[in-house]
BASETOR-364817 format. One record per residue (C-alpha): x, y, z. Coordinates in Angstrom, 3 decimals, always signed. Each point is the difference from the previous one (the first is absolute). Example, Ala and Ser with C-alpha at 12.3 -4.5 7.8 and 13.67 -1.06 7.14 Angstrom:
+12.300 / -4.500 / +7.800 $
+1.370 / +3.440 / -0.660 $
This chain:
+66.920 / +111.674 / +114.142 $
+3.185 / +2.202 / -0.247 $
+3.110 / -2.152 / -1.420 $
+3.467 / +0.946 / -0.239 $
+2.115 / -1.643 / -2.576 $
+3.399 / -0.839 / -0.132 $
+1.208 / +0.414 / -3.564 $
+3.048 / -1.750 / -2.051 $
+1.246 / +1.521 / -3.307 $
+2.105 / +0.524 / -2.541 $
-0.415 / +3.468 / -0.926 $
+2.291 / -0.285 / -3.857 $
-3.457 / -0.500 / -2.112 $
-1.674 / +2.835 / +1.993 $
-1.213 / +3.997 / +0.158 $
+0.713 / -0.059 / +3.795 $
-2.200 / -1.390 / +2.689 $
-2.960 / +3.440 / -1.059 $
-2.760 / -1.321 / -2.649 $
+0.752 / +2.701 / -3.059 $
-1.048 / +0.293 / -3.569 $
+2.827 / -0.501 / -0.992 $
+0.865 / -3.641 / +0.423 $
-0.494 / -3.006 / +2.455 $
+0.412 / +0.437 / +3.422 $
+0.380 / -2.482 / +3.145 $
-3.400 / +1.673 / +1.659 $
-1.895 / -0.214 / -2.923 $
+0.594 / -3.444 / -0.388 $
-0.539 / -1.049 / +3.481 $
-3.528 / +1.739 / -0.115 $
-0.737 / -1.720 / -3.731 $
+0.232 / -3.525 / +1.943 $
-2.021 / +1.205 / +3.274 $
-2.488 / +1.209 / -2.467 $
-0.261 / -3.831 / -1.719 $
-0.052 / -1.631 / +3.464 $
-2.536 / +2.553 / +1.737 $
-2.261 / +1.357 / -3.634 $
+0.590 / +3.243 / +2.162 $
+2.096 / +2.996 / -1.085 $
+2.477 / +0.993 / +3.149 $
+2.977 / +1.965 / -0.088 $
+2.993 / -1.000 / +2.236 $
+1.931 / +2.489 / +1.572 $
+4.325 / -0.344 / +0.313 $
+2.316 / +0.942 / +3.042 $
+1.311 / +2.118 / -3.168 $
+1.195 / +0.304 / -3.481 $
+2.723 / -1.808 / -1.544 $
+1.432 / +1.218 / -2.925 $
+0.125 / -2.190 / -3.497 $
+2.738 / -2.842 / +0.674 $
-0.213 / +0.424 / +3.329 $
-0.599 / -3.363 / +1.686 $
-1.378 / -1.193 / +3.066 $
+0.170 / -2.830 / +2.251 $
-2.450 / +2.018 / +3.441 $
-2.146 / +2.298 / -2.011 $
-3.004 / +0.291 / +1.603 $
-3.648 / +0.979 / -1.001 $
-3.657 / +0.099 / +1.581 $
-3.279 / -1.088 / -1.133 $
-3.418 / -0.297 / +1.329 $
-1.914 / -3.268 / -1.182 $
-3.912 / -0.578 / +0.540 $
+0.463 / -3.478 / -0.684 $
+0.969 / -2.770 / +2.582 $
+3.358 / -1.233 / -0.474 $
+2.741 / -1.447 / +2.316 $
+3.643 / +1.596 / -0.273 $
+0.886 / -3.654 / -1.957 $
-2.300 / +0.717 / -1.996 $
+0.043 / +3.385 / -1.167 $
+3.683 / -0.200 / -0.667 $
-0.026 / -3.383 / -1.812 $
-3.073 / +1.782 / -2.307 $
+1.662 / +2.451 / -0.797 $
+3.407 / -1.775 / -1.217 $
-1.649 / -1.748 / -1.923 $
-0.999 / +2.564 / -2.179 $
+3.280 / +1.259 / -0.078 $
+2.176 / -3.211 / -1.355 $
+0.944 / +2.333 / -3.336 $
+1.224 / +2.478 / +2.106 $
+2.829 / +0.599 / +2.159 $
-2.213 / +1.378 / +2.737 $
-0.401 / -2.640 / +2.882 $
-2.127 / +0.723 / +3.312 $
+1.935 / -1.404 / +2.971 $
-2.041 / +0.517 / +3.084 $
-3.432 / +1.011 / +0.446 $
-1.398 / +1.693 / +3.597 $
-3.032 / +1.105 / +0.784 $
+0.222 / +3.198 / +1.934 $
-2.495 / +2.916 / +2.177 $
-1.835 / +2.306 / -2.415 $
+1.900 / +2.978 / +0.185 $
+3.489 / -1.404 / -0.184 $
+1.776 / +1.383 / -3.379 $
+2.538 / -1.247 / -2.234 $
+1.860 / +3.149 / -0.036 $
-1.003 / +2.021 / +3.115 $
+0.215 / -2.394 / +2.429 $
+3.264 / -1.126 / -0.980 $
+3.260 / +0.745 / +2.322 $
+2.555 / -0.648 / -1.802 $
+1.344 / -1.087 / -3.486 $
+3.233 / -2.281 / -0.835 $
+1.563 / +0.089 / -3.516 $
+2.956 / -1.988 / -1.245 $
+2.227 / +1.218 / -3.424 $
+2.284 / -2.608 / -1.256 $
+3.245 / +1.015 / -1.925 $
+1.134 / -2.622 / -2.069 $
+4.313 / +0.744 / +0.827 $
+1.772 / -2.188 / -2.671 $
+1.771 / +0.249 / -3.549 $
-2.347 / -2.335 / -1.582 $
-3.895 / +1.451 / -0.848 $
-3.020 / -1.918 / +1.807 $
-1.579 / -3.517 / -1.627 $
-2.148 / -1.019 / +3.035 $
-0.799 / +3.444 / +1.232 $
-0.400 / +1.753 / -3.070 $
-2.300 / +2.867 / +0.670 $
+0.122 / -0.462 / +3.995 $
+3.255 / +1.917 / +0.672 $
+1.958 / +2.489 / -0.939 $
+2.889 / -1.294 / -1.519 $
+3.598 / +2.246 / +0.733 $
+3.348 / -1.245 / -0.860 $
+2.580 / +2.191 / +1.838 $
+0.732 / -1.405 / +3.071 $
-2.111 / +2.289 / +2.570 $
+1.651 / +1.060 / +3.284 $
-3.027 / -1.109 / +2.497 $
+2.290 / +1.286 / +3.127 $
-0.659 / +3.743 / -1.157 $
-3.265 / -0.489 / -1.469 $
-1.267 / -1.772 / +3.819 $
+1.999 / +3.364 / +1.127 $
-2.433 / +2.308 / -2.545 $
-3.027 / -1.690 / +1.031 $
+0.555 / +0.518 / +3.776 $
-0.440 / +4.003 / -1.034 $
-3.460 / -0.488 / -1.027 $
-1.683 / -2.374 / +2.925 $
-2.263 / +2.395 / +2.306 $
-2.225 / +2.684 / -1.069 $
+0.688 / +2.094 / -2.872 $
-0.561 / +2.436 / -2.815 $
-0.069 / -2.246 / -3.025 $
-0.282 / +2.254 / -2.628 $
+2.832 / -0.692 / -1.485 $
-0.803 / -3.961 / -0.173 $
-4.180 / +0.319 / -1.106 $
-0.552 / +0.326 / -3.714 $
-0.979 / +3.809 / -1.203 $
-3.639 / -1.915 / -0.821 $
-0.727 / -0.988 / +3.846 $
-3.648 / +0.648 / +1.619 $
+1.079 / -0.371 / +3.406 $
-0.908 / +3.015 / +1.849 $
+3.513 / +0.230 / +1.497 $
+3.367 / -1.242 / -0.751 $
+0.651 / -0.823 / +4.151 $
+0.327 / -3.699 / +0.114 $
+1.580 / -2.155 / +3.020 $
+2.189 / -2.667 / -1.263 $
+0.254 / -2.736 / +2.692 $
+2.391 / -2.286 / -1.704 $
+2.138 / +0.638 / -2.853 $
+2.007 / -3.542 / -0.564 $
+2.876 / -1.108 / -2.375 $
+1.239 / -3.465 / -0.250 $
+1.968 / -1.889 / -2.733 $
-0.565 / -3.954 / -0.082 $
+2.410 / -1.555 / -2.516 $
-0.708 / +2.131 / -3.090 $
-3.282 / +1.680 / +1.020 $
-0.388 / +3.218 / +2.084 $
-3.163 / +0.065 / +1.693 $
-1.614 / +3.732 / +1.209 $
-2.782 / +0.236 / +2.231 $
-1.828 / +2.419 / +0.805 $
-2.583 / +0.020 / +2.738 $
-2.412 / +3.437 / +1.072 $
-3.592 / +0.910 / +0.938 $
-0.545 / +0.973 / -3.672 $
+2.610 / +1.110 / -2.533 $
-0.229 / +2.712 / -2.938 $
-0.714 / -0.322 / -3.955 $
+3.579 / -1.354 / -0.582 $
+1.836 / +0.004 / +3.241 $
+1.545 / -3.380 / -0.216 $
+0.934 / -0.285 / -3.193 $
+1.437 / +3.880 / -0.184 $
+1.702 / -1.141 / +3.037 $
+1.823 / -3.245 / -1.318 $
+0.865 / +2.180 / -2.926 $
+1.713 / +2.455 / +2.317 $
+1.472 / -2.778 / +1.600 $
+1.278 / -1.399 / -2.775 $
+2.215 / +2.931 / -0.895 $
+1.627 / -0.334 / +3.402 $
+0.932 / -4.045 / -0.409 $
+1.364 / +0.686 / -3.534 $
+1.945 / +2.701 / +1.705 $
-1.054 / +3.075 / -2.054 $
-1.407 / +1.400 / +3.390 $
+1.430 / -0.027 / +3.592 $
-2.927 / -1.134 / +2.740 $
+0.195 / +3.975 / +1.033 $
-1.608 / +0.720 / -3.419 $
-3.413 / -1.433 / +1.002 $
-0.297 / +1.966 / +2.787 $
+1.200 / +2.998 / -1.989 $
-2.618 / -0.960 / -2.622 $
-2.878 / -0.656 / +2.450 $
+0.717 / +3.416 / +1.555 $
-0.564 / +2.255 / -3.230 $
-3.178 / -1.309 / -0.095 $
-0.009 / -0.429 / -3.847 $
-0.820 / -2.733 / -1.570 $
+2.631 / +0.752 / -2.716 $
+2.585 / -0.168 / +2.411 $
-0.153 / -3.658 / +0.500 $
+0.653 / -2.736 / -2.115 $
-2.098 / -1.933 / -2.841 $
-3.102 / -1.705 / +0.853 $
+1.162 / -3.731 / -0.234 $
-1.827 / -2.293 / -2.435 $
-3.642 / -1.557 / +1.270 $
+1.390 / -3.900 / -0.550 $
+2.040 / -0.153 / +3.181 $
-3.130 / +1.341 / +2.451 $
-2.468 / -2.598 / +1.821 $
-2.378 / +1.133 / +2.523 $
+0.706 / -2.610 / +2.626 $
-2.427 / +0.392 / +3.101 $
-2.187 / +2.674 / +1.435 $
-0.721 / -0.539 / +3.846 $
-3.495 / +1.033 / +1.316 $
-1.395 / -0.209 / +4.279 $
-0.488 / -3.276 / +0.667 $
-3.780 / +0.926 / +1.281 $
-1.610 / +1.070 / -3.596 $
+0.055 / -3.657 / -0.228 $
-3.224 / -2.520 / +0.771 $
């Protein structure tokens, strides 16, 4: 049986989502504690790679178990091998054979949080990114606006990126400050090695007014990823859902 799993995280003790050598990662954990519960090797497959202190609250992977188990009881298995870890499964479905974490997925929804406020972060200490000039969110909403729709985004992909091209539609591109936190999300079919966060740093620039909104579309047009502005720091991302066709579910 074919299981997709909906996966919670805090990404701050973490390589990324991608099992590496060098250090722990949130799949190779997962498939350490289906290996206890099943005494069978299996490796789960992500809707994609988060970087390290990237976090997640809709990442989602797929497995195939030869063992019987309900939903219930796969996910509450599984948890329980995970209490020392901030790595939570939050829904369990069982799905058609050939459905895919990653290719079957339409789209993708990511939030970055900017801490806006004098004072540095207690609570969310390594969950946002923490600015204190007060950012101008009217002309960054205005900078954003440039990049929804199909692009170019070389200038916003890190120089490192796989993807075979750099054309990416952007179906929402959303700014909204709620008391001192400014909340970006970002919502496409699939995004490059970077996008979001090389786009919040671009952004950024804008609100603290050391760019006009015109400048992003000026930068996105030179197709260079130099033009743009920094990559913003990993802390502030979270993967929040990833949608897939109703019918790849039993």
């Amino acid at each position: 049986m074919r299981f997709f799993l909906t996966i919670e995280y805090d990404g701050t003790d973490f390589i990324g989502w991608q099992k590496q050598n060098s250090g722990p990662s949130i799949q190779e954990k997962i498939e350490e504690c289906i290996y206890k519960i099943t005494q069978v090797k299996c490796s789960i497959y992500g809707s994609g790679r988060t970087d390290a202190g990237v976090h997640s609250k809709g990442q989602v992977a797929h497995v195939d178990i030869s063992k019987i188990f309900s939903s219930k009881g796969l996910m509450d298995a599984i948890n329980a091998y995970l209490l020392d870890y901030k790595i939570k499964i939050t829904e369990v479905k069982p799905t058609i054979p050939d459905a895919h974490a990653r290719f079957s997925a339409i789209s993708r929804e990511y939030e970055y949080v900017i801490l806006n406020r004098s004072a540095p972060p207690a609570l969310d200490d390594g969950r946002v990114w923490h600015q204190r000039i007060d950012l101008d969110i009217k002309n960054m909403k205005k900078a954003a606006n440039h990049l929804v729709g199909t692009h170019d985004f070389t200038s916003y992909r890190a120089t490192q990126c796989q993807s075979n091209s750099p054309i990416k539609t952007l179906d929402e591109l959303s700014i909204n400050k709620v008391f001192d936190k400014v909340f970006v999300r970002a919502k496409a079919r699939s995004f490059l090695h970077h996008q979001v966060r090389n786009i919040v740093g671009t952004l950024k620039l804008v609100g603290s007014g050391k760019w006009n909104p015109e400048d992003v579309l000026s930068a996105l047009d030179k197709k260079d990823r130099t033009a743009a502005g920094p990559t913003a720091p990993a802390c502030g991302l979270t993967l929040i859902k990833i949608e897939y066709p109703k019918e790849i579910y039993l």
